[in-house]
Wavefront OBJ file of the C-alpha trace (Angstrom):
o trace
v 193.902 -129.875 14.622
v 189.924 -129.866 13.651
v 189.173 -128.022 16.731
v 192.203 -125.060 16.309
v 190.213 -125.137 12.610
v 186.802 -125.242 13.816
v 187.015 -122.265 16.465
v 187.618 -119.578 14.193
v 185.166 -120.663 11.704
v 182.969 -120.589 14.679
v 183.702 -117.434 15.499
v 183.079 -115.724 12.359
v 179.774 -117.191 11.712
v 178.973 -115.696 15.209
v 180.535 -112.214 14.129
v 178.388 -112.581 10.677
v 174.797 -113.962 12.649
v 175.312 -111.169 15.156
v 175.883 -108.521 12.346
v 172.657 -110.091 10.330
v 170.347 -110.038 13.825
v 171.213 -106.756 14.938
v 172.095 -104.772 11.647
v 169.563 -102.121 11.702
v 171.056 -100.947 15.561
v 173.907 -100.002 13.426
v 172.288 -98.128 10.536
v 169.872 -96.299 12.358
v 170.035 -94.233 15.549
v 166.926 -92.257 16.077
v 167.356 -89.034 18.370
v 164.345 -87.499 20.851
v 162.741 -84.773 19.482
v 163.954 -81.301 20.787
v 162.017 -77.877 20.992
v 161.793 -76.254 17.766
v 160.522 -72.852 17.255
v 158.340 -73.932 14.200
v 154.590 -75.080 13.412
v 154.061 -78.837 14.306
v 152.475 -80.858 11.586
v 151.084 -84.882 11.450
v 150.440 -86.987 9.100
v 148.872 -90.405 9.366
v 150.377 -93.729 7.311
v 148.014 -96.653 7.563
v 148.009 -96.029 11.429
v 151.458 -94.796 11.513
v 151.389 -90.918 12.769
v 154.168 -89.311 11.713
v 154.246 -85.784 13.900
v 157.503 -83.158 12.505
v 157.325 -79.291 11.661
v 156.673 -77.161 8.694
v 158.818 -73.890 7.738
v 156.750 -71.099 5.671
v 153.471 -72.126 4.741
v 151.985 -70.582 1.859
v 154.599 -70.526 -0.378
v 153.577 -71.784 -3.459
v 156.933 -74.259 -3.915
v 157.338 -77.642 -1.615
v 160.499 -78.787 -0.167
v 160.385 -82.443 1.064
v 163.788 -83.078 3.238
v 165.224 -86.658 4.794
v 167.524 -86.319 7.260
v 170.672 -88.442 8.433
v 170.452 -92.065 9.984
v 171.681 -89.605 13.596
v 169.843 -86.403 12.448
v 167.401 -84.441 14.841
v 165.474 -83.129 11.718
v 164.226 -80.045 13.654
v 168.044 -78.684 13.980
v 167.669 -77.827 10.088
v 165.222 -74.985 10.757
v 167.497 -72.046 10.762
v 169.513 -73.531 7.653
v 166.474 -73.864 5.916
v 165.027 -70.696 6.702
v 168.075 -69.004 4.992
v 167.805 -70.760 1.872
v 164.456 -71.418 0.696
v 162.529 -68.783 2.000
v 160.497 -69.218 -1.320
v 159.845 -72.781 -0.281
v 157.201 -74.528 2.232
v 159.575 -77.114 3.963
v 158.388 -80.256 5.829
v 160.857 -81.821 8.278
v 158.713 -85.128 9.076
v 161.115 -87.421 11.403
v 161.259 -90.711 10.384
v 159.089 -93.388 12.650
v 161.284 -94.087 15.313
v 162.341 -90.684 15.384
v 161.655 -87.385 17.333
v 158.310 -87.878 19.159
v 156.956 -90.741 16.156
v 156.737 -94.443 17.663
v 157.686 -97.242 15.402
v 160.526 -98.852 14.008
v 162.336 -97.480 10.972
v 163.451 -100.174 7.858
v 163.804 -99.136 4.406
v 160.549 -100.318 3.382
v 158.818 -97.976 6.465
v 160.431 -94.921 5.164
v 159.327 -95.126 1.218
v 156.157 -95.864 2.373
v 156.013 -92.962 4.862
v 157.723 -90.970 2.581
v 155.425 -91.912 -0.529
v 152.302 -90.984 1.415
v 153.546 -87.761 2.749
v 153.770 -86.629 -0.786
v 150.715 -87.684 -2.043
v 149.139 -85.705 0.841
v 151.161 -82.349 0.216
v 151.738 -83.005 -3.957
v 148.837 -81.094 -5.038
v 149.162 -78.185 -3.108
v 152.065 -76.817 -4.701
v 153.188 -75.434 -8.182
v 156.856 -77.285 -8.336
v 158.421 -80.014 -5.741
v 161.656 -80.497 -4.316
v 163.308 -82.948 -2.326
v 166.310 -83.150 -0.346
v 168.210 -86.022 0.908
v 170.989 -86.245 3.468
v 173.005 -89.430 3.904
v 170.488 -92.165 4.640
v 167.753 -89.749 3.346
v 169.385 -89.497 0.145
v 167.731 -92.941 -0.368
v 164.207 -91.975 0.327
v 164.973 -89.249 -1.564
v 166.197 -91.151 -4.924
v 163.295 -93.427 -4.151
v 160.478 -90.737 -4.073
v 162.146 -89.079 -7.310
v 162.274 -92.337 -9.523
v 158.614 -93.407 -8.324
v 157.331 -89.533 -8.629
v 157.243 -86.357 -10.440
v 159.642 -84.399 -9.002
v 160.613 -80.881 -10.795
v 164.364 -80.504 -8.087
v 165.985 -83.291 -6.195
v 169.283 -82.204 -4.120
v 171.127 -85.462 -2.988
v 173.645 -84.525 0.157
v 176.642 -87.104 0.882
v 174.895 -89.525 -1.176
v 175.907 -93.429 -1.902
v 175.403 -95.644 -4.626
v 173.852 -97.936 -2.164
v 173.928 -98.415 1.656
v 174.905 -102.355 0.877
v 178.053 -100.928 -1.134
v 178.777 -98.312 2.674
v 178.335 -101.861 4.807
v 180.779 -103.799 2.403
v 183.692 -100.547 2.698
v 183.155 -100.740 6.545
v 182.778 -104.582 6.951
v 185.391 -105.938 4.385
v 185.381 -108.824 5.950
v 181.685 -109.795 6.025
v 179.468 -111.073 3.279
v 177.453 -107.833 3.285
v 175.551 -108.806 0.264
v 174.122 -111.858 1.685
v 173.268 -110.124 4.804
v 171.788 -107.122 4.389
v 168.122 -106.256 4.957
v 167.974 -102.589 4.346
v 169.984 -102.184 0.975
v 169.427 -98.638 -0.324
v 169.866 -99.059 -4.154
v 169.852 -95.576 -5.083
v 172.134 -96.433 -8.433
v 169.338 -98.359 -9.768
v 166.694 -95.899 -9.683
v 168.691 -92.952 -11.328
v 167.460 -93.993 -15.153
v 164.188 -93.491 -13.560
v 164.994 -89.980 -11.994
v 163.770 -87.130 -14.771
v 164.595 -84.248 -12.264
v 167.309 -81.494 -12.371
v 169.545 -83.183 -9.234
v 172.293 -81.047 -7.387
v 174.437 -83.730 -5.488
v 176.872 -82.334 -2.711
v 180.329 -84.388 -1.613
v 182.139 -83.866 1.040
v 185.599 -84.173 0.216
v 187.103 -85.574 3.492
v 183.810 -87.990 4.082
v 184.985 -90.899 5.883
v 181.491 -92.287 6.430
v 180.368 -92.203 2.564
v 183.676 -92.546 0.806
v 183.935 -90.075 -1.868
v 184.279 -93.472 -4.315
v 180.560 -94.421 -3.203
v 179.149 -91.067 -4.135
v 181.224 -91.007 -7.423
v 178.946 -94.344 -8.197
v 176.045 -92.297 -8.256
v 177.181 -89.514 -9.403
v 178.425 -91.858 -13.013
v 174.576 -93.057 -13.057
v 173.037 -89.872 -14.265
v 172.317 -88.061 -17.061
v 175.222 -85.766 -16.773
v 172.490 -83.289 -18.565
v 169.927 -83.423 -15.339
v 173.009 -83.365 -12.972
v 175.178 -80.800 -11.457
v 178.116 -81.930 -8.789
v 179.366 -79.638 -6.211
v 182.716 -80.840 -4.136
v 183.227 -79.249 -0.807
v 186.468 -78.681 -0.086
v 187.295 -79.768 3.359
v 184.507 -80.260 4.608
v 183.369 -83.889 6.416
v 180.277 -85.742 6.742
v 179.398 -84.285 10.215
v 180.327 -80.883 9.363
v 179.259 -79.790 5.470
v 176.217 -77.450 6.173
v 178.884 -75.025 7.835
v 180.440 -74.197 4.873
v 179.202 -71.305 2.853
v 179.714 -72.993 -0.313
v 177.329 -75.914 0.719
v 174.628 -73.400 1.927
v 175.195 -71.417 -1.204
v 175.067 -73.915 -3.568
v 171.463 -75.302 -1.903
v 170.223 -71.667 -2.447
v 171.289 -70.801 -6.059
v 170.101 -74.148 -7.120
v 166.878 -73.749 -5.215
v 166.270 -70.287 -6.961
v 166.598 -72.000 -10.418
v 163.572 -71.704 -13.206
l 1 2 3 4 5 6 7 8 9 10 11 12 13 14 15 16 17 18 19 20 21 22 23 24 25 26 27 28 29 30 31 32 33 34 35 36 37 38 39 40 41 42 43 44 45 46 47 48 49 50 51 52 53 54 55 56 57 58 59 60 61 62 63 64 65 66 67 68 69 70 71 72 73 74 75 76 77 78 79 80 81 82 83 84 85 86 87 88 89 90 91 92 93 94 95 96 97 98 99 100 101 102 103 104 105 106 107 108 109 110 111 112 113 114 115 116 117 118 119 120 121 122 123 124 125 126 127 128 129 130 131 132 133 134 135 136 137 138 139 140 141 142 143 144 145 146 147 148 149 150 151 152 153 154 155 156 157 158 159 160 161 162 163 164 165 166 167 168 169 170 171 172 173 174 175 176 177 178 179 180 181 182 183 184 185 186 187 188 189 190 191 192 193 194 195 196 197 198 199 200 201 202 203 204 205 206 207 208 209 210 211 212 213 214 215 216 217 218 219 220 221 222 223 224 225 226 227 228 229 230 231 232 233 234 235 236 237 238 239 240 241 242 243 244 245 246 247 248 249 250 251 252
């Protein structure tokens, strides 16, 4: 009787070691860099270079965008050079990423993303940044620890611990998790206007994880925008997600 009781506990401490030892294989999943018609651009993080593209230089506005935990950042060209034409945009893969060495963790990325501001910050008359999915964490981070005049959060979560715990019911998430993404607790801290975009069929962030967020801020500095039908994969195809990123870009 001890060992028919023993095995499964067995088992699910395996299930729960494996999940804690290889975690981050499931949260990221960098892609190779592609060819992108666009000017190359590096940066250098304590040793870390950090190589991606930048879209319109010389405009006198900065765009900062993080991509997706599966995004090839350099596929955003085009949709970026339809909306903020008024903007300089950096796409800077995350280390790990595109053509950058390294190994991406939460800590990495606000520290990449920290210095790549600092570099660019003083350039500029206003600064924006844009997070999708995963980046929507950098992106909450950098605005809370930052002056930020925009921030546009797409198919945000109130935390990437709170995403684990809706896919892995049946795992102690919280005692696991390295990587935690606690976006919810930075919003007091986050002064800029925000635009936040939710797709309303998202099966990857549940619509109840970006409603989290979305009951953190200042209701006053934030604007929602639902789009209707859309996915997580498949949001920046519809017109009201591109237009919505434009009218809110072209705001005083």
């Amino acid at each position: 009787m001890k060992l028919l009781i023993g095995i499964p506990i067995v088992g699910y401490l395996a299930i729960c070691i494996l999940f804690f030892v290889f975690q981050r294989s499931f949260l990221y999943f960098p892609q190779p860099a592609s060819y992108a018609n666009a000017i190359t651009t590096t940066f250098n993080n304590n040793g870390q270079k950090l190589t991606g593209w930048v879209i319109n230089p010389g405009q006198k506005q900065l765009l900062l965008y993080y991509g997706g935990n599966a995004s090839a950042i350099e596929n955003k060209i085009d949709f970026f050079n339809q909306v903020a034409p008024q903007h300089t945009v950096y796409l800077i893969p995350y280390r790990g990423y595109g053509n950058n060495k390294g190994t991406p963790t939460e800590e990495a990325l606000y520290s990449d993303a920290l210095h790549i501001y600092e570099q660019l910050k003083n350039n500029y008359e206003s600064v924006t940044l844009m997070g999708r999915s995963l980046g929507s964490g950098v992106a909450t981070f950098v605005a809370a620890n930052r002056k930020v005049d925009k921030l546009i959060l797409s198919t945000p979560y109130d935390s990437i611990q709170n995403v684990a715990k809706t896919h892995y019911p049946f795992l102690p998430v919280s005692l696991l998790t390295r990587d935690k993404y606690l976006s919810v607790e930075r919003v007091p801290k986050i002064t800029a206007k925000t635009l936040i975009l939710i797709a309303e069929k998202d099966q990857i962030i549940i619509r109840e994880r970006s409603e989290a967020l979305v009951a953190a801020f200042d209701s006053n500095l934030m604007t929602k925008v639902i789009i209707s039908g859309a996915n997580h994969n498949d949001l920046s195809l519809y017109a009201k997600y591109i237009e919505s990123v434009r009218a809110f870009l072209s705001l005083n």
